[in-house]
ZADO-1210 file (C-alpha; in nm, 4 decimals, padded with zeros to 6 digits):
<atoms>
<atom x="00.0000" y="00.0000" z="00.0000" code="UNK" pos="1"/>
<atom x="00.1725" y="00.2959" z="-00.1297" code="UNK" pos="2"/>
<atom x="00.1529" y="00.5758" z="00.1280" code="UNK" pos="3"/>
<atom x="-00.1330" y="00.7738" z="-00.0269" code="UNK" pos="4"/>
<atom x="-00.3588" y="00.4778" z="-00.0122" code="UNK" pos="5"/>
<atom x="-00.2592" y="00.4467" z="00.3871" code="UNK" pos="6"/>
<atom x="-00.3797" y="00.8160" z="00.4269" code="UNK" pos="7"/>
<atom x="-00.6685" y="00.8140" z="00.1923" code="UNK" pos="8"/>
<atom x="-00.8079" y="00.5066" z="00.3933" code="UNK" pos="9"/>
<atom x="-00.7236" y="00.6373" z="00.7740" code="UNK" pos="10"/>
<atom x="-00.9709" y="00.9383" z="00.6506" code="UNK" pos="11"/>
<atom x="-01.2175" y="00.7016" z="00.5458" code="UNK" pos="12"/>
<atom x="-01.1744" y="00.5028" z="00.8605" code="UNK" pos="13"/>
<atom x="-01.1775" y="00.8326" z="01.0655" code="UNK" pos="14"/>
<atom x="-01.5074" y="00.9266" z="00.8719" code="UNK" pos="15"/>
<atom x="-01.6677" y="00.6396" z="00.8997" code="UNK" pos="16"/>
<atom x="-01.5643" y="00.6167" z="01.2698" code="UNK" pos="17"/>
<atom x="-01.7520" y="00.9715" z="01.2976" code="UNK" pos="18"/>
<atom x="-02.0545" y="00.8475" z="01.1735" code="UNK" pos="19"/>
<atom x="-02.1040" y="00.5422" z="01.4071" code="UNK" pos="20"/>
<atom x="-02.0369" y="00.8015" z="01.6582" code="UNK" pos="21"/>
<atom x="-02.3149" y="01.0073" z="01.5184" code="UNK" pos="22"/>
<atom x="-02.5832" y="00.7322" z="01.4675" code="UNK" pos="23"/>
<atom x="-02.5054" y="00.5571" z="01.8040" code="UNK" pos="24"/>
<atom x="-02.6110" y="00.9842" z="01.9330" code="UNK" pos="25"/>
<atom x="-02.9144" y="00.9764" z="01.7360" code="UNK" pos="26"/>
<atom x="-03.0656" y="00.6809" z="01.8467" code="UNK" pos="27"/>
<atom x="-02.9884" y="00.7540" z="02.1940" code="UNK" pos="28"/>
<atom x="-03.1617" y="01.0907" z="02.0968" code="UNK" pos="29"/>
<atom x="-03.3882" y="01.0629" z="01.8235" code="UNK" pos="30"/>
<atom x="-03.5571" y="01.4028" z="01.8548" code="UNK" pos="31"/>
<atom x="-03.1920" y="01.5591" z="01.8405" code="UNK" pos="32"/>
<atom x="-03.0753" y="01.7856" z="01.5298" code="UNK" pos="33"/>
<atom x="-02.7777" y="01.8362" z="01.3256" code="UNK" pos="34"/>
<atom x="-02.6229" y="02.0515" z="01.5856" code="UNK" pos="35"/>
<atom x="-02.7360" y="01.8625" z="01.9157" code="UNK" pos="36"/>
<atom x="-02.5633" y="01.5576" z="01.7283" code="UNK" pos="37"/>
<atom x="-02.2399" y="01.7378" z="01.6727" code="UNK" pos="38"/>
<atom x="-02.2016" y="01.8874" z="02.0754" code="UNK" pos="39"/>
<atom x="-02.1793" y="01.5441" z="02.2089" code="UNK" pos="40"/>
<atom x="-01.9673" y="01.3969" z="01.9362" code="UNK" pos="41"/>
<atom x="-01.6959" y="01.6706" z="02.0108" code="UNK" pos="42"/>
<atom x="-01.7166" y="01.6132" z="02.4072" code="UNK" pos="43"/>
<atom x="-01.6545" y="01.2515" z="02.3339" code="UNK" pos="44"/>
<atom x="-01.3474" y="01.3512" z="02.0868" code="UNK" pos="45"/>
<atom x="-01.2017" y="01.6057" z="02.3402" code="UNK" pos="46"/>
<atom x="-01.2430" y="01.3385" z="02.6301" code="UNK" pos="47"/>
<atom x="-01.0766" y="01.0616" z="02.3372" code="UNK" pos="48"/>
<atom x="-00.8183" y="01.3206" z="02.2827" code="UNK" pos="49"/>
<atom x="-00.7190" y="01.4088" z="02.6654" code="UNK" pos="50"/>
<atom x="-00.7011" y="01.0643" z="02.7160" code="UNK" pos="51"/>
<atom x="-00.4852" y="00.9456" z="02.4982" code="UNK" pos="52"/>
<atom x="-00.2094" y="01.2360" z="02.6216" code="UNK" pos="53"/>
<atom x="-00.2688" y="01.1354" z="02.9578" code="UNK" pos="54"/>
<atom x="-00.1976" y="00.7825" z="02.8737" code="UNK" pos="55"/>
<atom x="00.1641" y="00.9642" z="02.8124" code="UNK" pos="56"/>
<atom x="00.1599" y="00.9380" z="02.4243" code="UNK" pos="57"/>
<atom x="00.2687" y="01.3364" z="02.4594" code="UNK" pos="58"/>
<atom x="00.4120" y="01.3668" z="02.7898" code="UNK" pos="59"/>
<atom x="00.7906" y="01.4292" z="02.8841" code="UNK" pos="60"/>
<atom x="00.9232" y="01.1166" z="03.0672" code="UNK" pos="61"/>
<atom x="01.0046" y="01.1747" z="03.4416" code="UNK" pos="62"/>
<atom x="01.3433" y="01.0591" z="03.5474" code="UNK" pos="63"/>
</atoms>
């Protein structure tokens, strides 16, 4: 797989990844909209995102 194809499918993954999220939202929610979709969806990347760093992927080793 050259290295174009490994980037071009991570986005897909990473899109399709976002729209589980999303569905998995809307049926806990139903009567939610475009935008009450998209706040919870962000909290759960943030909380994804904070942590992975504190799992030290980004953190200066202590010696």
């Amino acid at each position: 797989m050259t290295k174009e194809q490994w980037v071009l499918t991570a986005l897909r993954w990473h899109e399709l990844a976002g729209e589980m999220a999303r569905l998995g939202i809307r049926r806990q929610h139903p009567e939610a909209g475009a935008k009450e979709v998209e706040r919870p969806l962000h909290s759960r990347l943030e909380l994804a995102c904070a942590a992975s760093l504190n799992q030290g992927a980004l953190r200066p080793k202590h010696t």
